[in-house]
C-alpha positions as CSV (number, residue, x, y, z in Angstrom):
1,X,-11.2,57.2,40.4
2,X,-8.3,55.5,42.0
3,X,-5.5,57.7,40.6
4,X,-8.1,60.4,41.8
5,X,-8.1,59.6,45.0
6,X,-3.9,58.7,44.9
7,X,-3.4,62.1,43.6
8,X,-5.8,64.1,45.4
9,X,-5.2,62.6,49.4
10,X,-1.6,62.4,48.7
11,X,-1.1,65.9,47.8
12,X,-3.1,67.2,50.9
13,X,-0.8,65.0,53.0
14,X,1.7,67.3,52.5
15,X,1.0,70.1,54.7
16,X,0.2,67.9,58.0
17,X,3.2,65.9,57.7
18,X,5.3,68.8,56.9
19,X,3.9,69.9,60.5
20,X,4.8,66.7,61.9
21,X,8.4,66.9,60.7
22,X,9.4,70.4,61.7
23,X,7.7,70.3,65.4
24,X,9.5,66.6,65.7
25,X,12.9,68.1,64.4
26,X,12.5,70.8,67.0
27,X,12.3,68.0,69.6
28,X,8.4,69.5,70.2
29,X,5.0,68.2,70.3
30,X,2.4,70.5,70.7
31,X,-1.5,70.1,70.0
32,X,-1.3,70.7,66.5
33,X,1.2,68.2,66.7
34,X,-1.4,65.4,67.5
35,X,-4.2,66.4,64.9
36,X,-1.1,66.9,62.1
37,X,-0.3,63.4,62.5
38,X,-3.8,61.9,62.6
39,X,-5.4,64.0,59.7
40,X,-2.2,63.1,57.8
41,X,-2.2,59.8,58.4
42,X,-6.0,59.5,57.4
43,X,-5.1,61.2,53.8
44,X,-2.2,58.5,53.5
45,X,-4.7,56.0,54.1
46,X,-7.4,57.4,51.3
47,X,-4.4,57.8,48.9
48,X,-3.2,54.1,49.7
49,X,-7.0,53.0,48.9
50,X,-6.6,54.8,45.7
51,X,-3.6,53.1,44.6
52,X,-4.9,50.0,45.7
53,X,-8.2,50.4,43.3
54,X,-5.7,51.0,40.8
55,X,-3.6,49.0,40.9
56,X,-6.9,46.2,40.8
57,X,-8.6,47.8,38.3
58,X,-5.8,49.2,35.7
59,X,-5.5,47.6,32.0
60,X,-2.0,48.8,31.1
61,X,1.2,49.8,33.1
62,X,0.5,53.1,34.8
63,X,3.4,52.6,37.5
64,X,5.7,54.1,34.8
65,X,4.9,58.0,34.6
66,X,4.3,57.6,38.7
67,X,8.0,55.9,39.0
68,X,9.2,58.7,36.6
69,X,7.9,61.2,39.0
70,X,9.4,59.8,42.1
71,X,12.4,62.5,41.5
72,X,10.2,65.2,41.3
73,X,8.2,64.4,44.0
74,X,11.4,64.4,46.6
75,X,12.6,67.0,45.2
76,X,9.3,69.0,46.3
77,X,9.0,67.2,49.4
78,X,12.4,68.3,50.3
79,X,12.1,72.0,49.6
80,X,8.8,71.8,51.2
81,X,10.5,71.0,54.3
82,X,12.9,73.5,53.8
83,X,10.4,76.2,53.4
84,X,11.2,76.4,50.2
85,X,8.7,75.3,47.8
86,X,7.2,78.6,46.7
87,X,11.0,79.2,44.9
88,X,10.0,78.6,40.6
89,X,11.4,75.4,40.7
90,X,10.1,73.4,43.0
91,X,6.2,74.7,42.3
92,X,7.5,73.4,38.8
93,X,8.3,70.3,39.8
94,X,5.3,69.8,42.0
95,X,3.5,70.5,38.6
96,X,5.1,68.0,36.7
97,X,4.9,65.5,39.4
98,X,0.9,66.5,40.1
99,X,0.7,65.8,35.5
100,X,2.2,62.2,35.9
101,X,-1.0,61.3,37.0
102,X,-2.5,62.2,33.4
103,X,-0.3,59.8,31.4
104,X,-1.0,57.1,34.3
105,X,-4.9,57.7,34.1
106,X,-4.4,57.1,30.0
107,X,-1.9,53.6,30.3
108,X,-4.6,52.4,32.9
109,X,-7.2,52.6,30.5
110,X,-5.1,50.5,28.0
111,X,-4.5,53.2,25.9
112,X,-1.8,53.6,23.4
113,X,1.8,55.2,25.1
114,X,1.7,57.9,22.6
115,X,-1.6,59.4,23.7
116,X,-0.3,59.2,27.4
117,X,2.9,61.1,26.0
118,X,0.8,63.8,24.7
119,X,-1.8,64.4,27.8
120,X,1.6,64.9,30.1
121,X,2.8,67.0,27.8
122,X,-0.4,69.0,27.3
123,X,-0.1,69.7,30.7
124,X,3.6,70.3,31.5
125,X,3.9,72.9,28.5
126,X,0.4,74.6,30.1
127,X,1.8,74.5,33.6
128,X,5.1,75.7,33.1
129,X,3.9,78.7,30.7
130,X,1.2,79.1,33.7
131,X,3.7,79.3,36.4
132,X,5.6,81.8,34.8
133,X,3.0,83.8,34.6
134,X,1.1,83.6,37.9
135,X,4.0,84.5,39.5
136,X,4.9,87.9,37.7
137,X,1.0,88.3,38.1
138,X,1.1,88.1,42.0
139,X,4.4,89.9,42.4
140,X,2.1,92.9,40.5
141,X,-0.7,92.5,43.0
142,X,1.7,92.8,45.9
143,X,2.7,96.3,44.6
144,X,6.1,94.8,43.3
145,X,7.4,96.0,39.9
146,X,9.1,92.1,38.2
147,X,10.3,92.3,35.0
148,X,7.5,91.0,32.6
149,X,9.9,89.6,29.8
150,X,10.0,86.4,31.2
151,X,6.5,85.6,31.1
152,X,6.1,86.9,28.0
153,X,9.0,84.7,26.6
154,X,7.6,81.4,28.7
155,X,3.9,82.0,27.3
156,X,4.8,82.1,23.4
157,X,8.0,79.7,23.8
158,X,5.9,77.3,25.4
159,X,3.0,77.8,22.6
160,X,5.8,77.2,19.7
161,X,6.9,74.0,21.3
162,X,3.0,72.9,21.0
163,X,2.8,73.8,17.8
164,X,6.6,72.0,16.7
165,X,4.8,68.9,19.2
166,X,1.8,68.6,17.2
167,X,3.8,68.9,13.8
168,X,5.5,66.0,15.1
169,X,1.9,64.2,16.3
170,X,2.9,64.0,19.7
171,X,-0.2,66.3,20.2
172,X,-3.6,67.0,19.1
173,X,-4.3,70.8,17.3
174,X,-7.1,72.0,19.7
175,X,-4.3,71.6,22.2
176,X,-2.1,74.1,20.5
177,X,-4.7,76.6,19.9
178,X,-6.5,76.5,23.7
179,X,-2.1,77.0,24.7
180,X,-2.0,80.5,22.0
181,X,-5.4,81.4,23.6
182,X,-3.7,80.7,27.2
183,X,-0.6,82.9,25.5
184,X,-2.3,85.8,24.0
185,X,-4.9,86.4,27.3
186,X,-1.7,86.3,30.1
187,X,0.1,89.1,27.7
188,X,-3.1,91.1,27.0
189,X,-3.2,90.8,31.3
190,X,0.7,91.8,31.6
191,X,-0.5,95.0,30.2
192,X,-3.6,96.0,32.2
193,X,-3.4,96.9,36.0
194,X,-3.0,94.5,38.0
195,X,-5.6,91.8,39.7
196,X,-6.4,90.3,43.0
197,X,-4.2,86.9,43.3
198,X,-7.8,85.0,43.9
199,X,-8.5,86.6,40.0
200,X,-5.5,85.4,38.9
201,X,-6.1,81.9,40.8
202,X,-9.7,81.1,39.3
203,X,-8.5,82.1,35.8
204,X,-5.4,80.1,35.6
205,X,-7.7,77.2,36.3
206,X,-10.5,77.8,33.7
207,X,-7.5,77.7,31.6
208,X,-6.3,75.0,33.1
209,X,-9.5,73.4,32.7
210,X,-9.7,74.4,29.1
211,X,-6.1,72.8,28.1
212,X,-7.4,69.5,29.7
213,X,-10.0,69.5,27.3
214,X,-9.1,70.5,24.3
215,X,-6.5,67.9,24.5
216,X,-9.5,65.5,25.6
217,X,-11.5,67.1,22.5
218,X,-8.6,66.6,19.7
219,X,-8.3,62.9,20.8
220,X,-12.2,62.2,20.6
221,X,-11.6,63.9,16.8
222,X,-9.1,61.5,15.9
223,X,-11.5,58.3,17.0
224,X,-10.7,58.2,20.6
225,X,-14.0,56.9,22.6
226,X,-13.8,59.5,25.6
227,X,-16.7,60.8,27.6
228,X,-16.8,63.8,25.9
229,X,-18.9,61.9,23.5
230,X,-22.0,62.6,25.9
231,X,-21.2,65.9,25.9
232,X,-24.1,67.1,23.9
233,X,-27.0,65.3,26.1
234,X,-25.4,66.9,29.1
235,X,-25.4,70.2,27.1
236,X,-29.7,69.8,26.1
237,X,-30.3,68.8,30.0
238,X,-28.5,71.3,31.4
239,X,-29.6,74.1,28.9
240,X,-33.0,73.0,29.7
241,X,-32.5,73.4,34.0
242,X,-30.5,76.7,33.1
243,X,-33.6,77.9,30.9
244,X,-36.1,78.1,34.5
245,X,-33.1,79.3,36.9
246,X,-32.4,81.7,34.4
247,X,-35.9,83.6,35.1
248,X,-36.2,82.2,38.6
249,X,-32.8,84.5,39.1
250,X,-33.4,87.5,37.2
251,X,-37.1,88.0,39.4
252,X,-34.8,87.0,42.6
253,X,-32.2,89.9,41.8
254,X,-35.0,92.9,41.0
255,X,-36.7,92.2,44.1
256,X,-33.2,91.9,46.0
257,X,-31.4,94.7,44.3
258,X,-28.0,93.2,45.6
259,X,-25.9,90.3,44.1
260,X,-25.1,87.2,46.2
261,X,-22.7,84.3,46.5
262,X,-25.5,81.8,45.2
263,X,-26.0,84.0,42.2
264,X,-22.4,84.3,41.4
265,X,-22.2,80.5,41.7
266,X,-24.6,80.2,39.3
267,X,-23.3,82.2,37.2
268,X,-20.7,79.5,37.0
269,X,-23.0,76.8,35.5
270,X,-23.8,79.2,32.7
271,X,-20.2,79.4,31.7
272,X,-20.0,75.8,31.8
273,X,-22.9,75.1,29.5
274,X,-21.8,77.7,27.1
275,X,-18.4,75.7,27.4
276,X,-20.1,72.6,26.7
277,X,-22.2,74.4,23.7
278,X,-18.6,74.9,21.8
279,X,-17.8,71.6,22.3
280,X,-20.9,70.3,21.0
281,X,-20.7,72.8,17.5
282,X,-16.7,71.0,17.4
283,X,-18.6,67.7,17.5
284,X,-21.1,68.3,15.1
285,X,-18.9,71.1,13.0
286,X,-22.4,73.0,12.0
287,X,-23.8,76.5,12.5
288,X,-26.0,75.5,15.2
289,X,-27.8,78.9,16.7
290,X,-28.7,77.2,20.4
291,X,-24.8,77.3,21.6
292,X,-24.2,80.5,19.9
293,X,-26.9,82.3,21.5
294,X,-26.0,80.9,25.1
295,X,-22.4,82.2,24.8
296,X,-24.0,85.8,23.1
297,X,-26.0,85.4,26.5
298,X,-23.3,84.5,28.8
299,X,-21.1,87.3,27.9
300,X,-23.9,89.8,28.1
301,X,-24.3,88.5,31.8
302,X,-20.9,89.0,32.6
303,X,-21.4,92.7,31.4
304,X,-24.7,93.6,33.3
305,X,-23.3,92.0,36.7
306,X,-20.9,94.6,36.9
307,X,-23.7,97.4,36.4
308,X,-25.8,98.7,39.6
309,X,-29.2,97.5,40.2
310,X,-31.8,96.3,37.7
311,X,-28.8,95.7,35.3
312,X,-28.0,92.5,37.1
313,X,-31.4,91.2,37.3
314,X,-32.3,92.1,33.7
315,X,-29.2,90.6,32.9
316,X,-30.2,86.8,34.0
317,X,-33.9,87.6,32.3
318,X,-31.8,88.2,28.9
319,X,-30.0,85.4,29.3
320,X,-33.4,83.5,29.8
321,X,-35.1,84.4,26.9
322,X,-32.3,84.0,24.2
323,X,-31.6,80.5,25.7
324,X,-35.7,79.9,25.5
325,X,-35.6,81.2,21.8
326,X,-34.1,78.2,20.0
């Protein structure tokens, strides 16, 4: 929670400060000027209280990967200032800075330096792929015409250093495969048309989200007690909540004939428990039909959302009954 707070606060610091600096440097205060400084100075303040709890509360040395970053971080901070900081390599270095905070999370818990190693890692290899990517991606959905080799070359480069990492046991396999996953899906999307950069935003962080833990799951596999041990409960309950809003939706959207924002958020909790369905068959490594038929049902929703009215509706009732059938 402390690191949480450190990273989270401190990185929207940025922006206010940077306000405060170039209106000073101009020899300018204006309104904005004010508000900068005070909202900035309250996200110090949280981010202080965060290193603080951490610094109270941490079992092992976790100022070494934030010490390590320090370079990074100036290096952002000054290109920031310099309106520079959407150039490749300071958004890379922001990345790597933003991933110390993994390997500090993992010596804070008293865990062993090698599994700190491999959670940065995990995430430098994903984010640097990632930002090769997402930038040739919104360059396409400005209308611009980049050259695509360089993704292509990042994504699968990036995947073979995984896969040499974790021949080396400097990382765990689900790690590897959920980076060739990240690989094959970004030059499958090279090829299509292009996407909205909010499309390209929301995937990069289910993959994102997907890298953390797989890594997370191939240290439980090798003994590690994380809390993706309570995984399955929080698979059951939710199915069981999903089950009711499942038919409660599918009767909302016939009688609405239009999809909202609350059902597309919801939509999101499904994907989530479907997520949390795999992870429980890697637990349990049996054919279990309950998570199979939640991700058949899942998909099927994604289909029928994008068909005109009942499709939707009928959609959520599937989904529904095949989570009701096991």
């Amino acid at each position: 929670m402390g690191l949480f707070l450190l990273g989270l606060f401190g990185f929207l610091a940025r922006h206010p400060l940077k306000l405060v600096y170039q209106d000073l440097r101009k020899g300018k205060r204006y309104p904005r000027t004010e508000l900068a400084l005070k909202v900035g100075g309250a996200y110090l303040a949280l981010a202080l209280v965060g290193f603080l709890l951490t610094a109270l509360t941490a079992k092992g040395p976790f100022l070494l990967p934030l010490l390590l970053a320090v370079p990074l971080g100036v290096y952002m901070l000054w290109a920031d200032t310099s309106n520079r900081s959407r150039d490749l390599f300071p958004e890379i270095a922001a990345a790597l800075a933003m991933a110390s905070l993994a390997p500090a999370g993992v010596l804070a818990g008293g865990l062993e330096p090698g599994i700190a190693l491999g959670s940065f890692l995990a995430l430098a290899i994903r984010d640097i792929a990632a930002l090769y990517y997402a930038r040739t991606q919104v360059l396409r959905a400005r209308s611009r015409n980049p050259k695509h080799y360089p993704a292509h070359l990042a994504l699968w480069t990036f995947s073979l250093l995984a896969l040499l990492l974790q021949g080396q046991g400097l990382l765990p396999a689900p790690t590897t495969l959920a980076l060739f996953l990240l690989a094959f899906y970004g030059s499958v999307a090279l090829l299509r048309p292009p996407v909205e950069a909010r499309i390209i935003g929301w995937t990069q962080m289910g993959f994102g989200l997907l890298v953390v833990l797989a890594t997370a799951l191939g240290y439980t596999l090798e003994g590690l007690p994380t809390a993706l041990l309570g995984m399955p409960l929080l698979h059951r309950f939710l199915g069981w909540t999903l089950v009711g809003l499942a038919f409660l939706a599918g009767l909302y959207l016939l009688l609405r004939k239009e999809i909202n924002r609350p059902a597309r958020l919801l939509l999101g909790l499904y994907d989530l428990n479907a997520l949390l369905g795999l992870l429980y068959l890697a637990f349990l490594w049996k054919p279990l039909p309950h998570p199979l038929l939640a991700l058949i049902g899942v998909v099927l929703l994604h289909l029928l959302l994008k068909k005109p009215h009942p499709w939707p509706g009928i959609g959520f009732l599937l989904l529904g009954f095949l989570l009701l059938w096991h």
